[in-house]
C-alpha positions as semicolon CSV with decimal commas, in nm:
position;residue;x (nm);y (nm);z (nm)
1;X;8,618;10,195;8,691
2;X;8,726;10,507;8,888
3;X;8,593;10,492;9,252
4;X;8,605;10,883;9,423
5;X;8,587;10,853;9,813
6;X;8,421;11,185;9,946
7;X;8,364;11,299;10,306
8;X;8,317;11,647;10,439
9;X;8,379;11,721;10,845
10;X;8,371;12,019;11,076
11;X;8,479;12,071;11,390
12;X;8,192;12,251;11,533
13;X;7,862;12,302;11,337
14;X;7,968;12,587;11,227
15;X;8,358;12,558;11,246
16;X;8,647;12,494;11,056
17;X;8,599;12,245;10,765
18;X;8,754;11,983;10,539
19;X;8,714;11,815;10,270
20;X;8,879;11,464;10,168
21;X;8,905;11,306;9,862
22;X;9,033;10,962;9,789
23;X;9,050;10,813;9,416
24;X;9,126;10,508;9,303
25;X;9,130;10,301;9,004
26;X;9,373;10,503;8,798
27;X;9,700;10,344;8,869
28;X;9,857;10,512;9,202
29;X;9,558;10,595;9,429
30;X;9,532;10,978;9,525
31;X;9,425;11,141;9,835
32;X;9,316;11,499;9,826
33;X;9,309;11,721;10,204
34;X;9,118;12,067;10,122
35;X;9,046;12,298;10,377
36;X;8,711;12,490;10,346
37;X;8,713;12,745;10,606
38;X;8,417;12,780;10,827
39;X;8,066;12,627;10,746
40;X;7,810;12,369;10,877
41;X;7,924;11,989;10,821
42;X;7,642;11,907;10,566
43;X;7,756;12,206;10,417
44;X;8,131;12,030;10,390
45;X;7,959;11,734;10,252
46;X;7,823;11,945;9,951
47;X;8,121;12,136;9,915
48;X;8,408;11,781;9,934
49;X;8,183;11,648;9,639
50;X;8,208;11,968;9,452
51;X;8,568;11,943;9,471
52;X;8,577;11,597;9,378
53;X;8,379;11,688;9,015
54;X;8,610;11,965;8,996
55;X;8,934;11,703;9,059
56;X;8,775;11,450;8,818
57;X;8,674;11,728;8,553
58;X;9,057;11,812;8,523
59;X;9,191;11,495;8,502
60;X;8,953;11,397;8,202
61;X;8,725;11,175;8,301
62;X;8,441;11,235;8,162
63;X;8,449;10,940;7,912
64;X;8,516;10,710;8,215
65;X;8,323;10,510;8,423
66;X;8,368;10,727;8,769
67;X;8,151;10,627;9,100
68;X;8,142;10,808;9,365
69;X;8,112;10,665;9,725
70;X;7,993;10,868;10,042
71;X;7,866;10,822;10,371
72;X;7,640;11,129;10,380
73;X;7,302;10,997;10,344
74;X;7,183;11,389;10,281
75;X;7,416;11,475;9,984
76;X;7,334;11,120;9,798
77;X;6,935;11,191;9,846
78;X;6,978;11,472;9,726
79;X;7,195;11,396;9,459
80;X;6,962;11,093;9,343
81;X;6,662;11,304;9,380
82;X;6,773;11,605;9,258
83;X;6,626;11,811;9,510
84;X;6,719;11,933;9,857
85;X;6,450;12,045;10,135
86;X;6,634;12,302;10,271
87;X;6,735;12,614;10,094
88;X;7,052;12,722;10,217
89;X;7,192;12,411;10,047
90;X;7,020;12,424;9,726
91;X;7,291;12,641;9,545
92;X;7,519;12,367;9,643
93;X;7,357;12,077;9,493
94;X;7,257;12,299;9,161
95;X;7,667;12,322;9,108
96;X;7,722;11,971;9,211
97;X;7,419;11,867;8,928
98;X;7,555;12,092;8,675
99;X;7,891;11,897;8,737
100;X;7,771;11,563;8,681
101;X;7,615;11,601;8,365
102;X;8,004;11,655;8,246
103;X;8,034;11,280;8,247
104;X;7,932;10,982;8,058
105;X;7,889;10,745;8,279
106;X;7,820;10,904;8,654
107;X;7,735;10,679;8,951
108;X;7,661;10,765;9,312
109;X;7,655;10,533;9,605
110;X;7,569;10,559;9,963
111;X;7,845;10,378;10,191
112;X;7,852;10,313;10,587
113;X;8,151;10,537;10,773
114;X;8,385;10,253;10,813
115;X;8,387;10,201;10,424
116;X;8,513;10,570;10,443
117;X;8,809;10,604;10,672
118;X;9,028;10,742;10,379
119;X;8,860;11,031;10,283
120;X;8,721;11,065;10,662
121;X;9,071;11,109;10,757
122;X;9,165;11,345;10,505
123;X;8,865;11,543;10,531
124;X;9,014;11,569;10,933
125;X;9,313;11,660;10,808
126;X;9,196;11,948;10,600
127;X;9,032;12,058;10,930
128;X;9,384;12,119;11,101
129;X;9,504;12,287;10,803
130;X;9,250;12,533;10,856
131;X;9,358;12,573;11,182
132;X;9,707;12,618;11,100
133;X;9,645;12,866;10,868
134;X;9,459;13,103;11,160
135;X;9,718;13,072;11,343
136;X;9,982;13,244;11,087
């Protein structure tokens, strides 16, 4: 089974984002820093699990068994529900939907922060590439 670590951060709400990935179970573990620009952290959250579908789409696995683990309790709601209360993050989870149904055997799972710390660190480190980037 492939396990996909997500987390999305910000450094102010809005302010420069991250996204970090962390995937396992397919020999050498990879670990993904993306930086997103400037948006709300919830929006981060949507956007880090978008890229993970993206990463995962590439790489074939859509005949695999692939769960995905995160510690936002809004994008996995919404995910399992299929629905979102507010608006501006309903384009989001429509992408991330469409996404899913490109594999076979798609799992999502709700984890506590410290069962995170990968991709929370990545996602961190995206944030500081962001910031290095203004500066240039």
């Amino acid at each position: 089974m492939i396990e996909v670590y997500i987390d999305g951060a910000s450094a102010g709400n809005p302010g420069p984002s991250g996204a970090g990935i962390f995937i396992k179970g397919i020999g050498t573990p990879e670990k993904y820093s993306i930086p997103l620009g400037t948006m709300s952290n919830h929006e981060a959250e949507f956007h880090a699990f978008i890229q993970a579908l993206e990463i995962c789409d590439k790489k074939g696995f859509a005949h695999s068994i692939i769960s995905f683990r995160t510690d936002s309790e809004l994008v996995n709601m919404s995910v399992e529900r299929e629905f979102t209360k507010n608006k501006s993050y309903a384009p989001l989870l429509e992408k991330a939907l469409i996404l899913t149904k490109k594999f076979d055997l798609f799992f999502m799972k709700w984890i506590p922060s410290a069962e995170n710390k990968v991709a929370d660190e990545l996602a961190r480190l995206a944030i500081q590439k962001n910031t290095d980037k203004e500066k240039k």
